[in-house]
N, C-alpha and C positions, 0 to 999 in steps of 0.2 A: 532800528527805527523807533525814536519815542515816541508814546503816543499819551496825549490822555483824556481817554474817555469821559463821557456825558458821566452828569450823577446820575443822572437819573436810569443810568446802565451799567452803575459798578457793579450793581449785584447780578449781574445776569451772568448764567456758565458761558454763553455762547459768546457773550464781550470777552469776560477773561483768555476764554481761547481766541479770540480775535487778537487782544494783544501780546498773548504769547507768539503765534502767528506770525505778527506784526514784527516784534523786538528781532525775530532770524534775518530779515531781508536787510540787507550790507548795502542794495543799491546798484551791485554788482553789471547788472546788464545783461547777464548773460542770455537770460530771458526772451529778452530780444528777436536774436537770431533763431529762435524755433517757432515763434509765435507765430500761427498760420495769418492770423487776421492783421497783425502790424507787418505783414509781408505784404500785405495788400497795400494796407492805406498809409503806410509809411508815418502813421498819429502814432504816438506814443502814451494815448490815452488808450488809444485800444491794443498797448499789451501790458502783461501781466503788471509790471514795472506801474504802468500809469494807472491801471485800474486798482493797484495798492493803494494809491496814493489816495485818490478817488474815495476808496472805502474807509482809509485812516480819518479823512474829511469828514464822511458821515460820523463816525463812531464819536467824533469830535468835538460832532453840534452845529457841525456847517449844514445850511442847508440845502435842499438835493434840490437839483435842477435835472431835464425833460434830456440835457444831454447825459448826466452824468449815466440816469437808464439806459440810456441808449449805448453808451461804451458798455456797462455790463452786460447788454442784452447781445452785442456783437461777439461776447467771449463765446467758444464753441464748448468751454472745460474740456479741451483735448487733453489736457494735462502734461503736454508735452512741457514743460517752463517747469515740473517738478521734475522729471528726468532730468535736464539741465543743470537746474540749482546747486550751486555746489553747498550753500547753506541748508538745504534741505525744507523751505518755506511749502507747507501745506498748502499751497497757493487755492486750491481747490473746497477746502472746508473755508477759507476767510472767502471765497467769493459767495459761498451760499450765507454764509452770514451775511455780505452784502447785499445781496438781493432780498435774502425777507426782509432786512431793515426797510428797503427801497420801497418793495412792494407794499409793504404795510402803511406808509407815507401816502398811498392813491395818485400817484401822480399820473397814472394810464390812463389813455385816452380811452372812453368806453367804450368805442366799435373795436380798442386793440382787447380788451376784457376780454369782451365777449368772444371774439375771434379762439383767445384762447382755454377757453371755455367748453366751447362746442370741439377744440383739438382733443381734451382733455375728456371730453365725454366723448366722442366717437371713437378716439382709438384702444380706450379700456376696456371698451363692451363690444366682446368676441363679436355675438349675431349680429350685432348694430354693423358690424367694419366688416367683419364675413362676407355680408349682404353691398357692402359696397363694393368689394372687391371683386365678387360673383359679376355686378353690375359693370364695373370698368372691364372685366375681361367679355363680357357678353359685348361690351360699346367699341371695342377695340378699333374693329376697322373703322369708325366714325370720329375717334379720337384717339389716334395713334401720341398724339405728343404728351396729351396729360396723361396716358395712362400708361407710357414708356417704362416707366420705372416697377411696373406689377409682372412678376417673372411670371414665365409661360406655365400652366399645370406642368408637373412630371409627377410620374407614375415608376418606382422602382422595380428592376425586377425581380420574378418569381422568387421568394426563398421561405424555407422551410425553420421556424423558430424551435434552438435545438433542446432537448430534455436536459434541466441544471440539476445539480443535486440539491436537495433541501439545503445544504450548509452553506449554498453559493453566496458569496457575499452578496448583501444588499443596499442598493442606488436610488436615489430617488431622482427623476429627470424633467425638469419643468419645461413646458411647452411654450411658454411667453404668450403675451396679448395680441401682437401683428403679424405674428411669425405664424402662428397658428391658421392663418388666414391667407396668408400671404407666400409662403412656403411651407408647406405642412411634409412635403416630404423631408426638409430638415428633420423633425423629430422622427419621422420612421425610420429614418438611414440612423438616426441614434442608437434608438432601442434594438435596430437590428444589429448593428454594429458591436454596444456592449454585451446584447445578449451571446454573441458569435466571441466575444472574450471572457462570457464564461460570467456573468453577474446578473442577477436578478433585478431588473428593472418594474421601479414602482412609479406612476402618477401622480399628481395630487387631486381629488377632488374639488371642484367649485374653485380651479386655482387660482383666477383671477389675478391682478397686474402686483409687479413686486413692488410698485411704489415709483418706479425711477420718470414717470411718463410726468407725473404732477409734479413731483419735486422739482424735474429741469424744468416746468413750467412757471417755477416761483409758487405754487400753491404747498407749501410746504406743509402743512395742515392734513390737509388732503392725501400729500404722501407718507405724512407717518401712521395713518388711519389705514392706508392699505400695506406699508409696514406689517402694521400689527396684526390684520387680516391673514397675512401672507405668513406668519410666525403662528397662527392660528390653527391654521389648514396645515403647516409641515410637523407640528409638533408631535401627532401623532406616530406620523413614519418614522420623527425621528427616536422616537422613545421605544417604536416599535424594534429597532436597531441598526438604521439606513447608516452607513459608512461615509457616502457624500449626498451634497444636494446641486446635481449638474446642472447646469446652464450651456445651451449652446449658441446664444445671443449673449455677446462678451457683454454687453452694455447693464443687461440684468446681471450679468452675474459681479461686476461692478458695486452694483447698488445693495446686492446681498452681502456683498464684503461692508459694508459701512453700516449693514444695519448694527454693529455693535457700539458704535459711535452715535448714528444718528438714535437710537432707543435708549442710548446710556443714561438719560435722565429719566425713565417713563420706570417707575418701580416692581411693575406689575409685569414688563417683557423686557428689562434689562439684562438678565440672565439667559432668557431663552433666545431673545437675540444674539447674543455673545455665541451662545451655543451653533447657531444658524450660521453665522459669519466664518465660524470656526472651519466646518462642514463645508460649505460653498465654495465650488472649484469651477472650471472649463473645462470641458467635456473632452479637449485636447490634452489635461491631466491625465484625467483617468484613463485614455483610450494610451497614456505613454508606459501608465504601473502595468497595463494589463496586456500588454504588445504581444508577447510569447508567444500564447494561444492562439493570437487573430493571426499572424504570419501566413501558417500554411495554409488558412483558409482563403484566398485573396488571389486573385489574378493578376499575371503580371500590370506593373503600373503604365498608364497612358503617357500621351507626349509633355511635356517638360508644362508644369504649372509655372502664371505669375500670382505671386500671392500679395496680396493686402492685407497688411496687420493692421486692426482698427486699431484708431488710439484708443479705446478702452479695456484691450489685450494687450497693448504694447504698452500705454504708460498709467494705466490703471490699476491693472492685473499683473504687468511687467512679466508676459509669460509669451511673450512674443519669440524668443529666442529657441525656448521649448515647442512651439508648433512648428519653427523651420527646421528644425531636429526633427522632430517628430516624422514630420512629413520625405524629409530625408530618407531615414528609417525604414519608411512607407516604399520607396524605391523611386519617389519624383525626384525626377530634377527641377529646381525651383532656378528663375530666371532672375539674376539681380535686378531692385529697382531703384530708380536713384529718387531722393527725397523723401524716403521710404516713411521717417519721421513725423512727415507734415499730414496735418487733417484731409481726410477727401473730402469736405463741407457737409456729412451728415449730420451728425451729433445730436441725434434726436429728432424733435420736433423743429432742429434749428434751419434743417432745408426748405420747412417752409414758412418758417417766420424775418428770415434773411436769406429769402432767394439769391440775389445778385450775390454778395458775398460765398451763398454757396456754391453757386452754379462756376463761379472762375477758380474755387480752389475742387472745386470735380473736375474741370476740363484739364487744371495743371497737374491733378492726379493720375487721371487718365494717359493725360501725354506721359507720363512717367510708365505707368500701367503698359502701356503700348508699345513702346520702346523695343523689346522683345520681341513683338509678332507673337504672341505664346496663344494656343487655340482655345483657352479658356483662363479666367480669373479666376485664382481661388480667394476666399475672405471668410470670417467668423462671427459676423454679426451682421443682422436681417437689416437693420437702417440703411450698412455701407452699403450691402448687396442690391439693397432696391436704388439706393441714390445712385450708383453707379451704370446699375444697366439702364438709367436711363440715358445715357449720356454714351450709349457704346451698342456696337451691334455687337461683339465680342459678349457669349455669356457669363455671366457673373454668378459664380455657384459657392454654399457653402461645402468648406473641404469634405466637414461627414459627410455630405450628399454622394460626393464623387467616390468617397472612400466606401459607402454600403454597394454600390454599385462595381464595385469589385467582389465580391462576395462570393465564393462558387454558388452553384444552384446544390 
């Protein structure tokens, strides 16, 4: 695709990569056929195909119009259209180049600003969203519909964290910004889980958000500030000698893989970002190097899981294949699903800044989801998990959860 750029953006890195970006895309189509949102609305602006085109426009000189935001703000970045590709187009770094472009243009309505503003400050700051969430499940019976998607406390059982040797390799395991609040036994079924394979599990201090909350926000500013926060707080462990930096919310650990791209121009955390990127896995990794040991510890497996691979494990992290192995391994039977592919409309903050859009690609998830009759959902990231239980009486749990709950006492 040729393209050519504004002067007044030859010199920017982020254009140049936009038109390298840009020169892969053949036109091909393929795109098409995965794109969860042009499944919907049958526009070809809103897939991957038309919002190229869209962004060659800006890069261009043309000027942006109230719709062109609007088909970018419809992308979910499932990323499913790079899986596809058979040119291999980064579709996903040229759409954030479109959006700051856009965003920086002001063309947002300012009740949309602010809206996402206040998304943007309430789901960073743990007590702030703690405190909400405390309050949604205290409101429950008075609001069963909006507060559908806030999973019930669970409490794991009894178990005893076993003596490591001092040499036992060491992990570091981040506990995420909503996940912390919203599923907190997620991270204990972690640390119990590696600690029962034999690894020293560390924390971060003051860990605060990895940046991915602002960034999919368009405040990109904002997210390489907590970026660099975030590469701040782990440097320590990592120097101390941590082997990985787990995530067990695919969607962070997503945004930790990029931090070597998105810091590659910041001098001062370009190297230690690299390093961070390097180190940053899914928690379905490590739990696969270290399987040996946790075997005999574990109870026979429950009845047959259906699993949801978010797309930011399946076509982010492309490690989707290794959790249904995994879990294989584990002794589940995992229940085929059909469309397995397609977005279940989380994608962040996008279930509630394009309800309708999300709400009918959760229901066609779902129906897909259900198919099996299976007595539980498994999934790997807090977004899917909460957008989906709202939308199902079926629980919706992460695998670690189900997997520490195997555990002998």
């Amino acid at each position: 695709m040729q393209t050519r750029l504004r002067s007044d953006l030859l010199p920017s890195t982020e254009s140049q990569q936009a038109e390298q970006i840009l020169r892969r895309c053949v036109h091909c189509g393929f795109c098409l056929a995965t794109c969860p949102t042009y499944q919907l609305t049958g526009n070809e602006l809103d897939s991957p195909r038309g919002r190229i085109y869209l962004i060659k426009q800006l890069l261009e000189g043309e000027a942006a119009s109230v719709a062109t935001q609007q088909h970018l703000d419809r992308c979910l970045t499932c990323r499913a259209c790079e899986t596809t590709c058979p040119s291999g187009v980064q579709y996903s770094q040229l759409a954030d180049i479109g959006r700051g472009l856009l965003e920086r243009q002001g063309l947002r309505r300012w009740r949309d600003r602010q809206y996402r503003r206040l998304l943007q400050t309430g789901l960073r700051q743990r007590a702030l969203f703690g405190t909400a969430v405390w309050l949604g499940r205290t409101l429950r019976p008075l609001f069963r519909t909006a507060t559908a998607g806030i999973p019930p406390r669970r409490t794991l059982p009894a178990w005893a964290s076993p003596a490591l040797p001092a040499n036992a390799p060491s992990v570091i395991v981040l506990q995420g910004c909503v996940q912390a609040a919203l599923a907190p036994d997620t991270h204990e079924a972690t640390l119990r889980v590696l600690q029962a394979a034999g690894l020293q599990v560390h924390t971060v201090p003051r860990e605060g958000c990895c940046g991915a909350l602002a960034w999919h926000l368009n405040d990109q500013d904002a997210g390489r500030d907590d970026m660099r926060r975030m590469v701040d707080r782990l440097w320590p462990l990592v120097e101390a000698g941590a082997s990985a930096i787990i995530t067990t919310a695919s969607g962070c650990g997503v945004q930790l893989h990029e931090y070597a791209v998105l810091l590659a121009q910041d001098a001062d955390y370009a190297l230690r970002a690299a390093r961070i990127s390097a180190l940053a896995c899914d928690v379905s990794e490590v739990v696969s190097q270290h399987l040996t040991p946790l075997l005999p510890q574990l109870k026979p497996a429950g009845p047959a899981l259906t699993l949801h691979t978010p797309c930011t494990l399946q076509h982010g992290l492309r490690k989707a294949p290794l959790l249904q192995d995994l879990l294989v391994r584990l002794g589940w039977q995992l229940a085929p699903v059909a469309e397995s592919h397609l977005c279940c409309g989380s994608a962040g903050s996008y279930s509630l800044l394009q309800p309708a859009l999300s709400g009918q690609l959760r229901e066609r998830k779902l129906a897909a989801l259900r198919a099996e009759q299976a007595a539980v959902i498994a999934t790997a990231n807090i977004g899917c998990q909460c957008h989906l239980q709202a939308g199902t009486r079926t629980p919706v749990r992460h695998w670690i959860s189900l997997l520490a709950e195997r555990l002998r006492d």
